[in-house]
N, C-alpha and C positions, 0 to 999 in steps of 0.2 A: 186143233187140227181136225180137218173134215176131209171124207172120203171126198174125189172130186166129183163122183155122181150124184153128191147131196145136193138138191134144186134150190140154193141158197147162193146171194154172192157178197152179203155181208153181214154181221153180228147181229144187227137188226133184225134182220126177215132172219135168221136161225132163231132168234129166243121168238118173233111171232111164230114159226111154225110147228117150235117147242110147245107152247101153249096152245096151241088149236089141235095138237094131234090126241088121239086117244086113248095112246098108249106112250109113256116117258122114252125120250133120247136113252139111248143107250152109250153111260159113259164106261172108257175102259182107263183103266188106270193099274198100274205094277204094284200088286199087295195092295191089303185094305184099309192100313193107316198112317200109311206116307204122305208128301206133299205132292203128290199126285191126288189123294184123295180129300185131301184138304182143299185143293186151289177145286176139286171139280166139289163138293158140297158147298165152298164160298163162291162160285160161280150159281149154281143151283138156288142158291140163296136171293145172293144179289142181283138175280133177273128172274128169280122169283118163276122156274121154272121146274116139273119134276125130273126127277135123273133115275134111270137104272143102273145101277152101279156093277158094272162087270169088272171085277179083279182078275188079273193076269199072273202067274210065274215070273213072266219075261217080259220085256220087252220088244223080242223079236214076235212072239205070236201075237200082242197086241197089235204090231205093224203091219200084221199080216192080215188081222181081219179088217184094222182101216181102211189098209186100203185095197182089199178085197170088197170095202161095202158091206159088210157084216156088223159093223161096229159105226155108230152114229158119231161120235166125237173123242177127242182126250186134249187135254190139257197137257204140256210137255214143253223140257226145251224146245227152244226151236234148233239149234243149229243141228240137230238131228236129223232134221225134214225141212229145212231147205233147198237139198237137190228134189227131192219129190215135189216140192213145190212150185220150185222151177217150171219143173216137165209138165206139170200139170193135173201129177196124179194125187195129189192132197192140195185141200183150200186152208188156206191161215186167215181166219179171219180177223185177229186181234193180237198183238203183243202185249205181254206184262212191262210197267215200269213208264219213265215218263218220256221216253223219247223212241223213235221207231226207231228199229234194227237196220245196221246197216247192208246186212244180207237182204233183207225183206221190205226195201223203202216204200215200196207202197201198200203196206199193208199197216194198218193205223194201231194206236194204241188204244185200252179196253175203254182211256177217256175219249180221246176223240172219237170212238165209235158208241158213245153212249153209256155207258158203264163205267160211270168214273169212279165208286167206290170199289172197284175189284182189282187188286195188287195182292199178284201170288209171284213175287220176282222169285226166283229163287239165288242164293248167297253161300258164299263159302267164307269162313272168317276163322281166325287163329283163337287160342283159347290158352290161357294160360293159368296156374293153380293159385285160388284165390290167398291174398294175401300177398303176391308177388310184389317184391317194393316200383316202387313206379315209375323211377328211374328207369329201370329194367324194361317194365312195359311201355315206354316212352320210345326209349332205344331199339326194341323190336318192330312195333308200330313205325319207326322213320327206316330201317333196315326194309323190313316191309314194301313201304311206299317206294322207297329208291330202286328196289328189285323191280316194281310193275310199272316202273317212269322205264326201264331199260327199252329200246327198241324191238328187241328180240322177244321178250315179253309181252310185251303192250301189241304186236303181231300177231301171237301166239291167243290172247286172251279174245283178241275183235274179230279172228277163224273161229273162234268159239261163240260167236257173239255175246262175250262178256262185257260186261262195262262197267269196273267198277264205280260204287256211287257212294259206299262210306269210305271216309281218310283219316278218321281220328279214334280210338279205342271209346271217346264218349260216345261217337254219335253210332258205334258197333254197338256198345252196351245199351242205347236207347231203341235202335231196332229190334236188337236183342229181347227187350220189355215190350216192345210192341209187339210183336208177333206174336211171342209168346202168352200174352193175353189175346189178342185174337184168333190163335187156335184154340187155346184152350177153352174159349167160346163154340168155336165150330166143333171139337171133338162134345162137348156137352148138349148142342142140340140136334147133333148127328147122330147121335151117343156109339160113338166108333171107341170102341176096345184095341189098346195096345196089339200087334198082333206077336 
């Protein structure tokens, strides 16, 4: 998300004007080693531009200096800043994940704008204590699915602009290893300490 005063109107000309400036984007992100500053150092990476990294308490004074103009970009849900987007007062130039948001249909995803290897979705997913018989995890997992097929859920999730995209504990557990390897790449050449 970008203040709307930033002279930019898609992810393109933001990462050209990233690189031609003299002094790095100022990204804001809530605390120092979340997935907020994860998706903006794998952002920073993958377009190969520098980042100032401004940490926040909150995310209301972050919001405030977005879109005050004080603050050059963040990385963030979106369905937080879809009414601002709306009006005009913040630009989304990119969604996470592989399909556009249906709050934000015109606003493309990081591949179709160019940036196809940058996926900072972020996921919410059940955990249960290893060794659990698998029956068990089988059963919760379709308990699970049957709760987010209900109407009133599946409403509740796409207001949020949720979608989910894993349906099975294996392909949870293989995101699970993927990510977890590609942070733990970004935390080592970031070298960002737990906070």
């Amino acid at each position: 998300m970008l203040s709307a005063a930033t002279p930019v109107s898609n992810l393109r000309e933001f990462v050209e004007a990233a690189r031609r400036r003299a002094e790095p984007m100022s990204f804001g992100t809530v605390g120092t080693a979340g997935i907020g500053r994860l998706a903006g150092e794998m952002f920073s990476q993958e377009a190969r531009i520098p980042m100032l990294l401004v940490p926040y308490k909150g995310a209301a004074l972050l919001n405030t200096d977005l879109l005050g103009g004080r603050l050059n970009y963040t990385i963030d849900p979106a369905y937080s800043h879809i009414p601002a987007v709306k009006v005009g007062t913040l630009k989304a130039l990119a969604v996470t994940g592989s399909s556009r948001l249906p709050g934000l249909p015109d606003v493309p995803t990081f591949t179709e704008a160019g940036l196809p290897n940058f996926d900072a979705r972020m996921w919410f997913g059940v955990f249960m204590p290893g060794g659990t018989p698998r029956d068990l995890v089988q059963r919760m997992s379709s308990e699970i699915a049957q709760g987010r097929a209900m109407p009133d859920v599946r409403s509740q999730l796409l207001a949020r602009e949720f979608t989910p995209f894993v349906s099975t504990p294996e392909q949870f557990s293989a995101l699970l290893c993927s990510d977890m390897e590609r942070y733990a790449r970004i935390f080592r050449s970031a070298n960002i300490k737990p906070e």
